[in-house]
PyMOL CGO cylinders between C-alpha atoms (Angstrom):
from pymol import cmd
from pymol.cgo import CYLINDER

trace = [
    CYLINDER, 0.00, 0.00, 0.00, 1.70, 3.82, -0.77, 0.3, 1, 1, 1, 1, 1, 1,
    CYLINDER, 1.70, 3.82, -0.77, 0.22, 6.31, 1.19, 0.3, 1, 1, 1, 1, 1, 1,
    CYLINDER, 0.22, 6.31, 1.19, -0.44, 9.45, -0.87, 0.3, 1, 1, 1, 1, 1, 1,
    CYLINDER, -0.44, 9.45, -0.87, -0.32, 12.49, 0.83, 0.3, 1, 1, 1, 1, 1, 1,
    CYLINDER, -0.32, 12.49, 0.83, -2.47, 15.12, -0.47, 0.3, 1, 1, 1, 1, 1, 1,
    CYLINDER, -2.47, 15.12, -0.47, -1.24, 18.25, -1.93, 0.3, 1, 1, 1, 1, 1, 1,
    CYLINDER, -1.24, 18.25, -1.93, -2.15, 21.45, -0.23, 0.3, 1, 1, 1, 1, 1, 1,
    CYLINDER, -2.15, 21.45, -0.23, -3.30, 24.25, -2.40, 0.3, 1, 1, 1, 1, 1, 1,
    CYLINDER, -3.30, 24.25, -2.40, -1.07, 27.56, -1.73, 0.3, 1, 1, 1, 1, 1, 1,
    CYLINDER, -1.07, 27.56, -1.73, -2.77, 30.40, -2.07, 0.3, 1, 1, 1, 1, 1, 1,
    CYLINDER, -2.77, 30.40, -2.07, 0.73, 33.02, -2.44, 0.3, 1, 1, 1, 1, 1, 1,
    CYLINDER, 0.73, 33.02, -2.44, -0.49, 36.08, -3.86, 0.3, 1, 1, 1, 1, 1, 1,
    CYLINDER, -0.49, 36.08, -3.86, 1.38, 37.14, -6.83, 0.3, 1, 1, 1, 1, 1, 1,
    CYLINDER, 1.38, 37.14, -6.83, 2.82, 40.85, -5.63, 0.3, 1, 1, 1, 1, 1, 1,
    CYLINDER, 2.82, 40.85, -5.63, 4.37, 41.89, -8.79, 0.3, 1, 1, 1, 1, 1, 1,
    CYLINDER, 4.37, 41.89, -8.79, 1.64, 41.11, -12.10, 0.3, 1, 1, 1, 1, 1, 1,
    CYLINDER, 1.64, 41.11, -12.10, 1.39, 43.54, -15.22, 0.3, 1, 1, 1, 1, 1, 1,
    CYLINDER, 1.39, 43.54, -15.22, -0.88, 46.22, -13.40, 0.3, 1, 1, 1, 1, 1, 1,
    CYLINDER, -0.88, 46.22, -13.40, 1.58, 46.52, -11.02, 0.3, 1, 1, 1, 1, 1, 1,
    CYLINDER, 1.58, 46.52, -11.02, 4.46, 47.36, -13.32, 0.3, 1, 1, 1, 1, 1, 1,
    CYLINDER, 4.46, 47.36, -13.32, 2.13, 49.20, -15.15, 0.3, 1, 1, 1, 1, 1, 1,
    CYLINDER, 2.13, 49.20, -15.15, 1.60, 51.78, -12.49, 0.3, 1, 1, 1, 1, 1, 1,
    CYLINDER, 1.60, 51.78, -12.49, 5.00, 51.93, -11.22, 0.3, 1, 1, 1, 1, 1, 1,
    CYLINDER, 5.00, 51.93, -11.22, 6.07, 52.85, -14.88, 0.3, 1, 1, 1, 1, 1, 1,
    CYLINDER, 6.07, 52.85, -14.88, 3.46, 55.37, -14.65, 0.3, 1, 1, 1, 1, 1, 1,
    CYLINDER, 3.46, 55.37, -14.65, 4.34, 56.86, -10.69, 0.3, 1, 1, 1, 1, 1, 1,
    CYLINDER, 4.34, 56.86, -10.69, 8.06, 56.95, -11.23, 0.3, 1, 1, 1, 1, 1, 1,
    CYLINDER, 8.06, 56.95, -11.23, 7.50, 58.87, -14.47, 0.3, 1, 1, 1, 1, 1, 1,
    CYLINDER, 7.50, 58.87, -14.47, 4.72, 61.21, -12.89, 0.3, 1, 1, 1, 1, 1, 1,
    CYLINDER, 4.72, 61.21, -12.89, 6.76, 61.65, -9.80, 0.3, 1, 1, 1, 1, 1, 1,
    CYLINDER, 6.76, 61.65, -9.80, 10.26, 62.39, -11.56, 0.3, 1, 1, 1, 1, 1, 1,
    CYLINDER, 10.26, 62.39, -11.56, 8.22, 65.18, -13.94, 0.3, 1, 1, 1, 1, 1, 1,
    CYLINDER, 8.22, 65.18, -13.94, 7.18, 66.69, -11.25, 0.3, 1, 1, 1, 1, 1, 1,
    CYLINDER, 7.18, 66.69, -11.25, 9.91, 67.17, -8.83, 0.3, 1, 1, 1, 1, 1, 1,
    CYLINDER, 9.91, 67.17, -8.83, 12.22, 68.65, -11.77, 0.3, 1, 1, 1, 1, 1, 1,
    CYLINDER, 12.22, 68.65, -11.77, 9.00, 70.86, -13.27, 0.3, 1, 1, 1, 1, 1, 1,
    CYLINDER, 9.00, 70.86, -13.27, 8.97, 72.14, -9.22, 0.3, 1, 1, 1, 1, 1, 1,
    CYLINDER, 8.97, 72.14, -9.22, 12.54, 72.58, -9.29, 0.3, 1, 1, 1, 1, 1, 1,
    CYLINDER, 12.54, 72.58, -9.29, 11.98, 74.58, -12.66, 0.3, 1, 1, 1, 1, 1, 1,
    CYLINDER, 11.98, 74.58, -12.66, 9.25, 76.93, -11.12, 0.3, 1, 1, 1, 1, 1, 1,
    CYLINDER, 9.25, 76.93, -11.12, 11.56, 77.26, -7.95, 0.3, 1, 1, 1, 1, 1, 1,
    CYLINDER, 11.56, 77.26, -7.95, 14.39, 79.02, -10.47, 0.3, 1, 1, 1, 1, 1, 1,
    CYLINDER, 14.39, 79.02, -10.47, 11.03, 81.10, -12.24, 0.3, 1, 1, 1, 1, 1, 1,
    CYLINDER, 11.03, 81.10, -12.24, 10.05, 82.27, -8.86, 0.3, 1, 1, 1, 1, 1, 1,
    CYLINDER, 10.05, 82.27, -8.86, 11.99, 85.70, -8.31, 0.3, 1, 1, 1, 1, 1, 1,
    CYLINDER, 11.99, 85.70, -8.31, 11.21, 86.10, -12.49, 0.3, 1, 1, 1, 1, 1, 1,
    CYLINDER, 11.21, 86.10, -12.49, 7.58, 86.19, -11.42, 0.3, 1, 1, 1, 1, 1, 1,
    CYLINDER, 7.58, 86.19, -11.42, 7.68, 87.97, -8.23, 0.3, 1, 1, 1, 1, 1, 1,
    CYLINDER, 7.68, 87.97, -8.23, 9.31, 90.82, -9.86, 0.3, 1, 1, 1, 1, 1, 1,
    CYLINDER, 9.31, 90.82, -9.86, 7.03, 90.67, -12.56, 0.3, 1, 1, 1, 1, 1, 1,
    CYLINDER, 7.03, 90.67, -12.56, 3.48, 90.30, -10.62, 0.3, 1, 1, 1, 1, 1, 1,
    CYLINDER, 3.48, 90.30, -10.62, 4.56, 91.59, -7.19, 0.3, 1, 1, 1, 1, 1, 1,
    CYLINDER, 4.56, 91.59, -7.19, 3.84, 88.49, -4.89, 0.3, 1, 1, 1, 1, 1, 1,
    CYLINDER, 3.84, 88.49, -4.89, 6.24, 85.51, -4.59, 0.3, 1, 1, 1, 1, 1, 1,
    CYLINDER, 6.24, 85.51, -4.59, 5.78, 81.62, -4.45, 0.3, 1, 1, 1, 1, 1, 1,
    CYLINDER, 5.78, 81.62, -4.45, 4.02, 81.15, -7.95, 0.3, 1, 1, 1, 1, 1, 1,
    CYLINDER, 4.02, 81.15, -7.95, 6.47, 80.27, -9.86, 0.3, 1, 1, 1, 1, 1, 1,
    CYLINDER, 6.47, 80.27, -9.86, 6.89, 77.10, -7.46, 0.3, 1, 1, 1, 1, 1, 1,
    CYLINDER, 6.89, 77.10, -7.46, 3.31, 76.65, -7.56, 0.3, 1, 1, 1, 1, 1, 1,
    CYLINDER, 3.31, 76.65, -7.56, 2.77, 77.13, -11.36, 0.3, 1, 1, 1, 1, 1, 1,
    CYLINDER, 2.77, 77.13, -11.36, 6.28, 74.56, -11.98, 0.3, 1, 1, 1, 1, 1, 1,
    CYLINDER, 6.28, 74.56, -11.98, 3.85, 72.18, -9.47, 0.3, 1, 1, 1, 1, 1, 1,
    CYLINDER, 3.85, 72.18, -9.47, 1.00, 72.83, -11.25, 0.3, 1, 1, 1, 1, 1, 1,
    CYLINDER, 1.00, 72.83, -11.25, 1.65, 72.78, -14.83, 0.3, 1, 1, 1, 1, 1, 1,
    CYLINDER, 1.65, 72.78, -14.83, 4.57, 69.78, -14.18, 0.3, 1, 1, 1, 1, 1, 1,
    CYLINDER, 4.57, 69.78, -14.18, 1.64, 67.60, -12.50, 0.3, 1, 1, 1, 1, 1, 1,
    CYLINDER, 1.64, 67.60, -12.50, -0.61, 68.05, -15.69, 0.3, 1, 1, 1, 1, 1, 1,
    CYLINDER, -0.61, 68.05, -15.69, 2.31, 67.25, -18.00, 0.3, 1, 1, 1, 1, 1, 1,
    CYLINDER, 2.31, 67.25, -18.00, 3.72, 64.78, -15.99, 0.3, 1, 1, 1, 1, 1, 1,
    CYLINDER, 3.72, 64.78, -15.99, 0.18, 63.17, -15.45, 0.3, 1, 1, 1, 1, 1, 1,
    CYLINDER, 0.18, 63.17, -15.45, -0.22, 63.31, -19.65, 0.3, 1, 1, 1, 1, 1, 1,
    CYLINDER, -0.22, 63.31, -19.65, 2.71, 61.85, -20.05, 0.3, 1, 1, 1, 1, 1, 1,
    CYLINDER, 2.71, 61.85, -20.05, 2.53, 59.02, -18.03, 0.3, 1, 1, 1, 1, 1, 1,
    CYLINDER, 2.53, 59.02, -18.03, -0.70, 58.28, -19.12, 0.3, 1, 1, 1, 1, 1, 1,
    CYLINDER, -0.70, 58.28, -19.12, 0.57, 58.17, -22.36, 0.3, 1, 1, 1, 1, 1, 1,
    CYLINDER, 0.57, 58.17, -22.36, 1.63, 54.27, -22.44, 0.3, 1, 1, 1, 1, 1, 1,
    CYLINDER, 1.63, 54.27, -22.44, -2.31, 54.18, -21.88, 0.3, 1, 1, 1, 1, 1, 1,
    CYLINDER, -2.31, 54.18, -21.88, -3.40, 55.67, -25.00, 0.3, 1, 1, 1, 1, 1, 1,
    CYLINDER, -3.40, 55.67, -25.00, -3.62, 58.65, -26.72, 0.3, 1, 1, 1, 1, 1, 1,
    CYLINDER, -3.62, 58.65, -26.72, -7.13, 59.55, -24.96, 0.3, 1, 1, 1, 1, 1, 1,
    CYLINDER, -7.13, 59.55, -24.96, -6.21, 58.80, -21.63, 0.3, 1, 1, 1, 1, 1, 1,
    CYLINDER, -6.21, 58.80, -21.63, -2.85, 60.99, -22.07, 0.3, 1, 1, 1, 1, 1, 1,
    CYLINDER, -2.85, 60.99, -22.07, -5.25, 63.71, -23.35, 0.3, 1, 1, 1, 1, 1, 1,
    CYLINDER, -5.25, 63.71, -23.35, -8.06, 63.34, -20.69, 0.3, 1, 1, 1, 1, 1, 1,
    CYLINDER, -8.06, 63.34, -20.69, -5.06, 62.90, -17.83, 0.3, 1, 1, 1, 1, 1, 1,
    CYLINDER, -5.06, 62.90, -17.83, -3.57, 66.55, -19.05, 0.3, 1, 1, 1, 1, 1, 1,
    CYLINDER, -3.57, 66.55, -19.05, -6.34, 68.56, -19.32, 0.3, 1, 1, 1, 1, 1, 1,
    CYLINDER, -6.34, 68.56, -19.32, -8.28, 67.04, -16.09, 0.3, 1, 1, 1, 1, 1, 1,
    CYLINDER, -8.28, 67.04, -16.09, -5.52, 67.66, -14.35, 0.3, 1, 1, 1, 1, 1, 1,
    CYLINDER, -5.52, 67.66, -14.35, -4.79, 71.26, -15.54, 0.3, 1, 1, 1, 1, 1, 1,
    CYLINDER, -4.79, 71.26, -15.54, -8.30, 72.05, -14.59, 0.3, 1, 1, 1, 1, 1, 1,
    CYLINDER, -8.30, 72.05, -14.59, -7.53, 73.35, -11.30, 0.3, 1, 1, 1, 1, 1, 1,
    CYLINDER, -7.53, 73.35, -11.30, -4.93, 75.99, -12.46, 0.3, 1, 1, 1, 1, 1, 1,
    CYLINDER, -4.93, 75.99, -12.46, -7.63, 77.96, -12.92, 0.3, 1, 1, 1, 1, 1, 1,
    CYLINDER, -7.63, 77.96, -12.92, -8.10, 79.65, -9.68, 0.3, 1, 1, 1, 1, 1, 1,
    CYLINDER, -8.10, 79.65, -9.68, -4.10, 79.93, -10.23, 0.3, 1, 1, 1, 1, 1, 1,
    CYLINDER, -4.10, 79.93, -10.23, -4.28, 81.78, -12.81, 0.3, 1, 1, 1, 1, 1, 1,
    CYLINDER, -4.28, 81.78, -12.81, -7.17, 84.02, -11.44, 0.3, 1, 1, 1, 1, 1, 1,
    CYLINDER, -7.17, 84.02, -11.44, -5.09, 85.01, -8.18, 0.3, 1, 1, 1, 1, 1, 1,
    CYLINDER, -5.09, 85.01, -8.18, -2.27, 85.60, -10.51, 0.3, 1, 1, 1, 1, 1, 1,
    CYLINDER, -2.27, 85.60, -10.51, -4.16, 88.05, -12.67, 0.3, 1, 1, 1, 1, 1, 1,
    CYLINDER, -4.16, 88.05, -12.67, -5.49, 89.78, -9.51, 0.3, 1, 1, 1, 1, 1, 1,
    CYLINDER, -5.49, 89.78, -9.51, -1.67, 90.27, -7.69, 0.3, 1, 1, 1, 1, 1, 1,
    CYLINDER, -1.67, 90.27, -7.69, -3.41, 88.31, -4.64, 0.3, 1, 1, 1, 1, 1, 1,
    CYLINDER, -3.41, 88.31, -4.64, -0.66, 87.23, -2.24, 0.3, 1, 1, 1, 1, 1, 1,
    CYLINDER, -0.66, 87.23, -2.24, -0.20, 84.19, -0.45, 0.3, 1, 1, 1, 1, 1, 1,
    CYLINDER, -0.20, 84.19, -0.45, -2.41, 85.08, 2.62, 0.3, 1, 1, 1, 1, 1, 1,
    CYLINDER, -2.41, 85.08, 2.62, -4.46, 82.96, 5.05, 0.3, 1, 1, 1, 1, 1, 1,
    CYLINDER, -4.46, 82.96, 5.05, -7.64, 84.35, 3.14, 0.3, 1, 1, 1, 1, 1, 1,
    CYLINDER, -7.64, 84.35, 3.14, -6.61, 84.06, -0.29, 0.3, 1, 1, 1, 1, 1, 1,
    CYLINDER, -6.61, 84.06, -0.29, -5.13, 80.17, 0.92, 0.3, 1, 1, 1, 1, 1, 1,
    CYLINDER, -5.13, 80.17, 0.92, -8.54, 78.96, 1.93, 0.3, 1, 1, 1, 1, 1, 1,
    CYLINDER, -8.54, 78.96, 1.93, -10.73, 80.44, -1.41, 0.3, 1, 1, 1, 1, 1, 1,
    CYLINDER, -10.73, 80.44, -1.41, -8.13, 78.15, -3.43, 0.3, 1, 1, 1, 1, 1, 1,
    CYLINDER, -8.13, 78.15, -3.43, -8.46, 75.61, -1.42, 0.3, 1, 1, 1, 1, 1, 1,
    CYLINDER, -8.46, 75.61, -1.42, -12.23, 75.86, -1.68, 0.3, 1, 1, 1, 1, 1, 1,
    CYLINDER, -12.23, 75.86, -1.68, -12.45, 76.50, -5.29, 0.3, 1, 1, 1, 1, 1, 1,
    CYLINDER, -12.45, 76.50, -5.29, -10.01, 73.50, -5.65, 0.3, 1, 1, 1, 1, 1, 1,
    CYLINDER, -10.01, 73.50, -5.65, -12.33, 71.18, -3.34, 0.3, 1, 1, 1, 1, 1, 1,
    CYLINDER, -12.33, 71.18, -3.34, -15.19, 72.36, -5.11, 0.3, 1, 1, 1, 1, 1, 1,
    CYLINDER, -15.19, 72.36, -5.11, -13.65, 71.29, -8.18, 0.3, 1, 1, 1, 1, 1, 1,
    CYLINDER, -13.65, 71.29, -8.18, -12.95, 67.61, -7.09, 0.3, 1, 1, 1, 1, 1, 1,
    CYLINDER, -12.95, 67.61, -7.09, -16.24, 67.17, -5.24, 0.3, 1, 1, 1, 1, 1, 1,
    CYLINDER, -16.24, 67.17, -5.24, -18.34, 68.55, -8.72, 0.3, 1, 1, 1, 1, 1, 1,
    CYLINDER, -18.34, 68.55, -8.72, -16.28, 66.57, -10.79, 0.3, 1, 1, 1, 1, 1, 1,
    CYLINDER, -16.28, 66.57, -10.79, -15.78, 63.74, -8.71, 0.3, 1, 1, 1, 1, 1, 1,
    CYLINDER, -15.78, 63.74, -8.71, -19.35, 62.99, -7.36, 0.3, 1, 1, 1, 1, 1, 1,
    CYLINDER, -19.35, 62.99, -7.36, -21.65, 65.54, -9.44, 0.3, 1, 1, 1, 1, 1, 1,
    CYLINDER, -21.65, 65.54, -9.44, -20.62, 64.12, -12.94, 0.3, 1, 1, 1, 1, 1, 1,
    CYLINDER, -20.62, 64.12, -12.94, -21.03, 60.26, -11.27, 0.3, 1, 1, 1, 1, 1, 1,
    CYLINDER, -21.03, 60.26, -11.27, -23.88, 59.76, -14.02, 0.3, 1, 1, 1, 1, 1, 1,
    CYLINDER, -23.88, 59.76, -14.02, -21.44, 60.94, -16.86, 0.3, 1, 1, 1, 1, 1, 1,
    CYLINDER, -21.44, 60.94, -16.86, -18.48, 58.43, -16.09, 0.3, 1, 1, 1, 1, 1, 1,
    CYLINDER, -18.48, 58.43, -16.09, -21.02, 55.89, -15.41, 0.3, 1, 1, 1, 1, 1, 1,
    CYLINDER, -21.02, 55.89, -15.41, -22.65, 56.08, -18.97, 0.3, 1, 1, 1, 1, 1, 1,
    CYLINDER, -22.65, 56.08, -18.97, -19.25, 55.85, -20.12, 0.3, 1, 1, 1, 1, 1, 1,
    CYLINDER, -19.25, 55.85, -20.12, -18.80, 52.57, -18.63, 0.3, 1, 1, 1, 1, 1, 1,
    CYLINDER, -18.80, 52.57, -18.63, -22.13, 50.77, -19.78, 0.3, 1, 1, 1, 1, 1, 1,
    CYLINDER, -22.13, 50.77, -19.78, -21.25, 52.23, -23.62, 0.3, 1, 1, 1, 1, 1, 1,
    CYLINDER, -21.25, 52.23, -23.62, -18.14, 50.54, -23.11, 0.3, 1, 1, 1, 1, 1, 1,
    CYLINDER, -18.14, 50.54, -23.11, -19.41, 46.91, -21.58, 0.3, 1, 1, 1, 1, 1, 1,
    CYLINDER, -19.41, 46.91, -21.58, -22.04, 46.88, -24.86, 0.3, 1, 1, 1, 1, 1, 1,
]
cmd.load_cgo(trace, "trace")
């Protein structure tokens, strides 16, 4: 008689699998835009505080505009559509940026928080109010 032992299933989860390198292509290449397009905007700084009268923006427009392009471009491996939605979804909250910017408004507690709201406001609109419009997306897409 040979006793047979049964085999026991193992259950190791596989840590590294194609979405995985995926994304870390796409975070190292975000991440690495960005820090050099801040470092950029740090140099543009005094430029632009001469020029408008109120520093920091040129750090936050070289964090601003190097998110969107870095975002673009590492959606890129993604497709041309995603690159394209990535960039300019992304560069939608320059606006207020660009608004203080136009109206000389320091960096102050007050002008902080209405950028901060107008960016929140932003995300929540976009991220809950347009639910219905991503969501017909994705039954379009399962037909």
């Amino acid at each position: 008689m040979t006793d047979k032992v049964p085999e026991v299933p193992t259950t190791t989860p596989k840590i590294v699998d194609n979405d995985f390198r995926r994304f870390f292509r796409f975070g190292t290449i975000d991440n690495s835009l960005l820090v050099f397009s801040m470092m950029c905007g740090m140099s543009i700084d005094a430029f632009l505080a001469r020029r408008i009268g109120v520093k920091g923006y040129g750090t936050m427009l070289g964090a601003c505009v190097g998110n969107s392009i870095s975002d673009g471009v590492a959606a890129s491996p993604e497709g041309r559509n995603a690159a394209i939605g990535a960039l300019v979804g992304s560069a939608m909250p320059l606006a207020p940026v660009f608004v203080a910017m136009a109206f000389k408004a320091p960096f102050e507690s007050r002008n902080v928080r209405i950028g901060v709201g107008l960016s929140s406001a932003a995300f929540l609109g976009l991220a809950f109010g347009m639910r219905s419009w991503f969501d017909r997306d994705d039954k379009e897409q399962d037909k």
